[in-house]
C-alpha positions in Angstrom: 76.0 102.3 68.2 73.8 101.5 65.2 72.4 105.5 65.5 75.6 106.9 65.8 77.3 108.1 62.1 79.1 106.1 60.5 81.7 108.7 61.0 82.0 108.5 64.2 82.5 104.7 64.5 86.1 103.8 65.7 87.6 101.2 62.7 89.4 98.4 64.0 91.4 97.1 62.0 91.3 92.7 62.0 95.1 92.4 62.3 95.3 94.2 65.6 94.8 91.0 67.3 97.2 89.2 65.3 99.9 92.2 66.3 99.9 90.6 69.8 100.2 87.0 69.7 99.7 87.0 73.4 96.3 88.8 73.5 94.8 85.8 73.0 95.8 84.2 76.2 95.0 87.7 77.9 91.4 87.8 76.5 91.0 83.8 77.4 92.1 84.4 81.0 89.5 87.3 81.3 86.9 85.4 79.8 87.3 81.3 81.4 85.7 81.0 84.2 87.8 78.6 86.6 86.5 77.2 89.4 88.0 77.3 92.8 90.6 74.9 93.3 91.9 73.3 96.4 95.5 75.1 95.6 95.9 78.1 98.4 95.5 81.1 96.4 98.0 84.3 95.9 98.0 86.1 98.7 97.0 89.9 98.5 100.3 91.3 99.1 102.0 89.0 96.5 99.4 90.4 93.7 99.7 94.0 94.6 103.3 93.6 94.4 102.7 91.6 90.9 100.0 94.0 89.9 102.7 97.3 90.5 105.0 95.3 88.7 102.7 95.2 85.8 101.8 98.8 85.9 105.0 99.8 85.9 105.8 98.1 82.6 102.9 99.2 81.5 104.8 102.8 81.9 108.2 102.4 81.2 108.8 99.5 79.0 108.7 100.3 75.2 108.2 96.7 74.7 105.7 96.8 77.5 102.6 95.1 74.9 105.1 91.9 74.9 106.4 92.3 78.5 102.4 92.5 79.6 101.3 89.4 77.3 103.6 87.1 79.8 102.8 88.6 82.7 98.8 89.5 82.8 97.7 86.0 82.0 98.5 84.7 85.5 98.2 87.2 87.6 94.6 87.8 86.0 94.1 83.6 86.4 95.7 84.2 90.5 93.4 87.4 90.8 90.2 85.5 90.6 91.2 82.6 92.3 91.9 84.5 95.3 88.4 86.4 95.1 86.6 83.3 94.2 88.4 82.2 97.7 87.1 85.0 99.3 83.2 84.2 98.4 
């Protein structure tokens, strides 16, 4: 990145993290690591069927940034659980 042009460099801007109040809880779900708790975990056909939920939002809603930021925190949390299960 340092050798590439400054022209070339994508800008981002500091509020675009601010336009999403719920990115925060995104970016903190992708990043915690949580260990494996005792809880029985999300089974696989209950994610896909929360994960095509969220991809369809993802593609229809035009409030789908909002719609996303309540719905991707847990199933990202229930995702890892159920792989850290799998281990």
């Amino acid at each position: 990145m340092a050798m590439m042009p400054r022209a070339w460099r994508m800008s981002i801007p500091g509020t675009a993290a601010s336009a999403q109040p719920a990115l925060a809880e995104v970016r903190h779900a992708l990043t915690t690591y949580r260990m494996a708790t005792g809880a029985r975990p999300a089974g696989v056909d209950h994610l896909a069927i929360r994960l095509d939920q969220a991809w369809k939002i993802r593609h229809t809603s035009p409030d789908h940034r909002t719609q996303l930021g309540a719905l991707l925190p847990g199933l990202i949390r229930d995702a890892q659980q159920a792989a850290r299960q799998q281990e």
